[in-house]
C-alpha positions in Angstrom: 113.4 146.3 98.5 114.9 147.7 102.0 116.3 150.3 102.8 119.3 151.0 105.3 119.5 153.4 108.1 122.6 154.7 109.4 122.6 156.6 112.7 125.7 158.5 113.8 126.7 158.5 117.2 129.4 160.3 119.8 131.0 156.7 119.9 129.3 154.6 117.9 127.5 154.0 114.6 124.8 151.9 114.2 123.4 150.7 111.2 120.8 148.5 109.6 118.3 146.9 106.6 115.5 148.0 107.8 112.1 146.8 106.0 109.0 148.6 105.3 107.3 147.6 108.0 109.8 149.1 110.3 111.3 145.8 111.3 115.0 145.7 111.4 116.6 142.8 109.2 119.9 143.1 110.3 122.4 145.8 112.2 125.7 146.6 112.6 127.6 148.4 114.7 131.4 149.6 114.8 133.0 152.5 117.0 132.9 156.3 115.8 136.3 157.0 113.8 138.3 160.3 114.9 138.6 162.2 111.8 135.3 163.2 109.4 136.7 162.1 106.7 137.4 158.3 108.2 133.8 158.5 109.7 132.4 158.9 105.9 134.6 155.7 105.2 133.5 153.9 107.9 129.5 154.3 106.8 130.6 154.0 103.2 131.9 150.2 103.9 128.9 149.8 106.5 126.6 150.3 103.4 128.5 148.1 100.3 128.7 145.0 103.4 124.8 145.5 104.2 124.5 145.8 100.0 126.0 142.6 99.7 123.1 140.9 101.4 120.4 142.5 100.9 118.7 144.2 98.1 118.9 147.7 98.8 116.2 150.6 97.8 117.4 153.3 99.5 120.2 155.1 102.3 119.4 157.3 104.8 122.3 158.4 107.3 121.1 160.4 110.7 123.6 162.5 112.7 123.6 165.2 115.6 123.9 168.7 114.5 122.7 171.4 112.6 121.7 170.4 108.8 120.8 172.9 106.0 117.6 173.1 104.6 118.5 171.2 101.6 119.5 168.3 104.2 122.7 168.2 102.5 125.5 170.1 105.1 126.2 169.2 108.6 126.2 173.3 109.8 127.8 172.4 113.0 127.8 169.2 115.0 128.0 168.8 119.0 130.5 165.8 118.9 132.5 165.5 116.0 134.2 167.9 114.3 132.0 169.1 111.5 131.5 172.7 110.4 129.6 173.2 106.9 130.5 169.9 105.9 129.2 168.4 103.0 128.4 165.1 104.2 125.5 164.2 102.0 127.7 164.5 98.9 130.6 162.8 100.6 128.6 160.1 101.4 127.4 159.9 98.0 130.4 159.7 96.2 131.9 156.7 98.8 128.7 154.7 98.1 127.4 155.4 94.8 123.9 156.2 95.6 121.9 158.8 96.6 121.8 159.3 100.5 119.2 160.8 102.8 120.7 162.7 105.4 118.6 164.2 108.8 119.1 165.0 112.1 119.8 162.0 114.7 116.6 163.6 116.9 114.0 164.1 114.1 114.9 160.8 112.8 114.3 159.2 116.1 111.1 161.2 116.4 110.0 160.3 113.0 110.7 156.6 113.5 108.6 156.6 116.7 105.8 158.3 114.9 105.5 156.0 112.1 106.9 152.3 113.9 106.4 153.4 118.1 104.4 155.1 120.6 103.0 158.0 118.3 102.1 155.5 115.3 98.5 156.7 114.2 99.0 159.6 115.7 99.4 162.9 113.2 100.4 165.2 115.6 103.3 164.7 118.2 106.3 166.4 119.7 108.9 164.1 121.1 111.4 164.5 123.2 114.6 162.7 124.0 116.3 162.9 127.3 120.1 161.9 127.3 123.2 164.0 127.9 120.8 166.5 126.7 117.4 167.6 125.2 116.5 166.2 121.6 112.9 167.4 119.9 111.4 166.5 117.1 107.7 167.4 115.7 106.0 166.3 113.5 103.0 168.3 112.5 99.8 166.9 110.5 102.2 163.9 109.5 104.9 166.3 107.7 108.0 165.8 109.9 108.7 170.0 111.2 112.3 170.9 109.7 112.1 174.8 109.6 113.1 177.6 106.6 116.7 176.9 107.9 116.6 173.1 108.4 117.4 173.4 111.9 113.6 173.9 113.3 112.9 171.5 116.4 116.0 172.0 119.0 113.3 172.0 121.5 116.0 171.4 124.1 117.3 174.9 123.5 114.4 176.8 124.6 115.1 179.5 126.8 113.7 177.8 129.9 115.3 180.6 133.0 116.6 183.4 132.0 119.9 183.9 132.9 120.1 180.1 133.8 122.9 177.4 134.0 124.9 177.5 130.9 124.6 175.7 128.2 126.9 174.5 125.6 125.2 176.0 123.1 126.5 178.8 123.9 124.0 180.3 126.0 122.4 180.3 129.2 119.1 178.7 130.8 118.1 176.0 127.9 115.7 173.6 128.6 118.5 170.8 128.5 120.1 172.2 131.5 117.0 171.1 133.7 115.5 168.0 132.0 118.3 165.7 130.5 119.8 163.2 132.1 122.8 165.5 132.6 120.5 167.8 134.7 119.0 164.3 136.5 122.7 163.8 137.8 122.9 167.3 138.9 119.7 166.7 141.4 120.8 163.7 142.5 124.3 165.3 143.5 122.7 168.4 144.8 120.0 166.2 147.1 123.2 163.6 148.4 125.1 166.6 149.3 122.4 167.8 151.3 121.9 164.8 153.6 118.7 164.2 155.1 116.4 162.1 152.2 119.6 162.0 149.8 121.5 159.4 152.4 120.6 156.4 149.8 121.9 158.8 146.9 125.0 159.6 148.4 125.8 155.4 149.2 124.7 155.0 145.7 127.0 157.0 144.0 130.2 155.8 142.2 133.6 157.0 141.8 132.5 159.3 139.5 129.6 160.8 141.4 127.2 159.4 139.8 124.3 156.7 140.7 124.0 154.8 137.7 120.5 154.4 135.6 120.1 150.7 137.1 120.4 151.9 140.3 118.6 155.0 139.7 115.3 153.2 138.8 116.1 150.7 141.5 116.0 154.0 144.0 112.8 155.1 142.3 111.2 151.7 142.3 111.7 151.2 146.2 109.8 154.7 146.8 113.1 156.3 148.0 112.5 160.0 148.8 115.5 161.4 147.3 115.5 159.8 144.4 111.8 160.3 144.0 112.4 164.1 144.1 115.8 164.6 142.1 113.1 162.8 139.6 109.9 165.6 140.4 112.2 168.4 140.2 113.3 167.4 136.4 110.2 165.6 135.5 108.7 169.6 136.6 110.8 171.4 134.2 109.6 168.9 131.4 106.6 169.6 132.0 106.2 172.8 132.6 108.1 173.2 129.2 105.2 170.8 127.3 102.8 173.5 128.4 105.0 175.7 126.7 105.0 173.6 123.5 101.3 172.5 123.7 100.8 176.3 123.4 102.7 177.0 120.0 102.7 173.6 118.4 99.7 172.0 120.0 100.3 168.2 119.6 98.0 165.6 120.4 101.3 163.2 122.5 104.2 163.8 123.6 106.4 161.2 123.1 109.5 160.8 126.0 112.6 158.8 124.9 116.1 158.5 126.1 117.8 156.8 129.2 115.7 158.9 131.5 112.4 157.7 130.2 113.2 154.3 131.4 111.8 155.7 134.6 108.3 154.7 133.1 105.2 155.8 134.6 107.5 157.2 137.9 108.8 160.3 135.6 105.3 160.8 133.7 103.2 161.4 136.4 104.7 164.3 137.6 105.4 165.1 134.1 101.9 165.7 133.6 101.1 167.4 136.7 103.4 170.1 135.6 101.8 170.2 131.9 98.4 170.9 133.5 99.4 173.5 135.9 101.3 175.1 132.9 98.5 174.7 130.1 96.9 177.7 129.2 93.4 177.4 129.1 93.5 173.7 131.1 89.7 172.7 132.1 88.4 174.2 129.3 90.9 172.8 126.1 91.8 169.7 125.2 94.9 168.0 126.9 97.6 166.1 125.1 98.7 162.6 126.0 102.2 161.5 127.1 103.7 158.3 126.3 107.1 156.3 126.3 108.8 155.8 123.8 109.5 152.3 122.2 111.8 151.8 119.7 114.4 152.7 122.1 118.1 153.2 120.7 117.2 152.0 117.4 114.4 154.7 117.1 117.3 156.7 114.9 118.2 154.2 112.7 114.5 152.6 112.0 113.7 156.8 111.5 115.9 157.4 108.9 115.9 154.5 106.5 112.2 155.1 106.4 112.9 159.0 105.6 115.0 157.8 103.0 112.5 155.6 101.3 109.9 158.2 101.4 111.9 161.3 100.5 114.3 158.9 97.5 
C-alpha cells in the first residue's frame, strides 16, 4: 500500500502516491485557493481522486509555518492566512482518514535524507534556499522537531545583529544574506555599481532581476559579477554552517532550493567559509556538503513517508 504526500505551496499544491521506495506513482497539481477553508477542500478532493486509483495506506499533508508539537495546528503561516488553525483535524474530517501533518522544510529535509543526497547518512542539516532560508535536521535518524514543534528555522538565526530586516519580525536573520531573495539583492547592489556588474545590469529584466537561467548562465561563463554576488552569499552560508556544525554537529549539509542549482559554483566557496568558521578546523572532523536531489518534489516524497512511519 502507498501512501500520498501533499505539499502546500504559496501558489500551488502538489500532490502525489508516493511508494515505499520513494518513487512517485503519480502527482497532481492545482493552484493554491484564497480562503483556508477552500484550500482544506482543495487537498480533501486531491486525496478521494488519488484514492480512487490507488490503494492508499496513509496521508501526510506538508505546509510552511509554525506547527504545534502535536503536529496538529498551523501556529502561524508566512503565506496564507492561518493562525492556530486546526488543519490536521480539518483535514481529517474532509477525507476520512487520519492525516500526518509537518512542516514544508522538515519534510523536504526528511525526504532527502531517506530518498536523496543524505540517504545513509544519520546525521544532516539541510538547508533550502528560496525566497528564504528553510532548515531541517535530522539528528541520529530522528527528524529534530523541538519541545514546541517549531525547532529547525535555521533561516532565522540571528546572523548580524541589528541587520536587514526580516519578516519575521526581526532583524539580521540568516535569510536575509543567503536566500535567493538576498542573491537578487547582490546582484542589484553589484549592477548598480558598474565596473564587474556591466553583464548584471544588461541581464536584468523589467523587474530588476536576472533570472536563475541566466544567473547560472553568468556563473558558468566565469563572469566576475555574477561570480561574486554568488561568494558574498555562498560566505554567509557558510560561515553560518560553522555555526551549526558547532551546536548540531552533522556529518552533510544538504543545499536545496533554486539557488543550489548553482552546483559546485556556490559550494566551493561555501565550504571555504565553513572552514574558516569551524571551531577547532585541523584538528576535528569536517562535514560534507552536497546538493540536493529530489528537487521540488523533496516535500511531497518527505511527507508521505512521514506519514507512513509516524500512522
Amino acid at each position: 500500500m502507498h501512501s500520498v504526500g501533499i505539499d502546500i505551496g504559496g501558489t500551488k499544491i502538489a500532490g502525489g502516491v508516493v511508494a515505499e521506495d520513494g518513487s512517485i506513482i503519480e502527482q497532481l497539481r492545482v493552484s493554491t485557493p484564497d480562503r483556508p477553508a477552500e484550500l482544506a477542500d482543495a487537498v480533501a478532493v486531491m486525496v478521494r481522486d488519488l484514492a480512487q486509483r490507488h490503494e492508499i495506506h496513509s496521508v501526510g499533508v506538508a505546509a510552511a509555518g509554525f506547527i504545534d508539537a502535536t503536529r496538529s495546528i498551523i501556529i502561524h503561516a508566512p503565506n496564507i492566512d492561518w493562525r492556530n488553525e486546526p488543519l490536521r483535524a480539518e483535514l481529517e474530517a474532509r477525507i476520512g482518514r487520519p492525516v500526518t501533518l509537518e512542516n514544508d522544510a522538515n519534510a523536504a529535509g526528511w525526504g532527502e535524507y531517506r530518498f536523496g543526497a543524505g540517504r545513509g547518512c544519520a546525521n544532516l542539516v539541510m538547508l533550502t534556499l528560496g525566497t528564504g532560508v528553510g532548515g531541517a535536521v535530522v539528528i541520529d535518524g530522528t527528524l529534530l522537531v523541538g519541545g514546541n514543534g517549531i525547532g529547525g528555522e535555521l533561516g532565522h538565526i540571528r546572523f548580524i545583529r541589528g541587520g536587514r530586516p526580516c519578516g519575521c519580525g526581526q532583524n539580521g536573520c540568516l535569510e536575509q544574506y543567503a536566500s535567493g531573495r538576498a542573491l537578487q539583492r547582490e546582484i542589484a547592489d553589484i549592477a548598480a555599481a558598474g565596473g564587474i556588474g556591466a553583464r548584471l545590469a544588461e541581464a536584468q529584466d523589467a523587474r530588476g532581476i536576472v533570472p536563475g537561467a541566466e544567473m547560472a548562465r553568468l556563473v558558468a561563463d566565469d563572469d566576475p559579477g555574477a561570480l561574486e554576488a554568488v561568494r558574498r552569499v555562498a560566505t554567509a552560508l557558510g560561515e553560518a554552517c560553522g555555526e551549526f556544525q558547532a551546536v548540531l554537529d552533522p556529518e552533510l549539509f544538504v543545499i536545496g532550493g533554486g539557488v543550489a542549482d548553482l552546483g559546485e559554483r556556490l559550494l566551493h566557496p561555501v565550504r571555504l567559509a565553513y572552514e574558516t568558521s569551524l571551531p577547532g578546523y585541523g584538528d576535528r572532523p569536517v562535514a560534507g556538503f552536497a546538493i540536493a536531489t529530489l528537487g521540488n518534489d523533496a516535500g511531497m516524497i518527505g511527507v508521505a513517508d512521514l506519514a507512513r512511519l509516524r500512522g
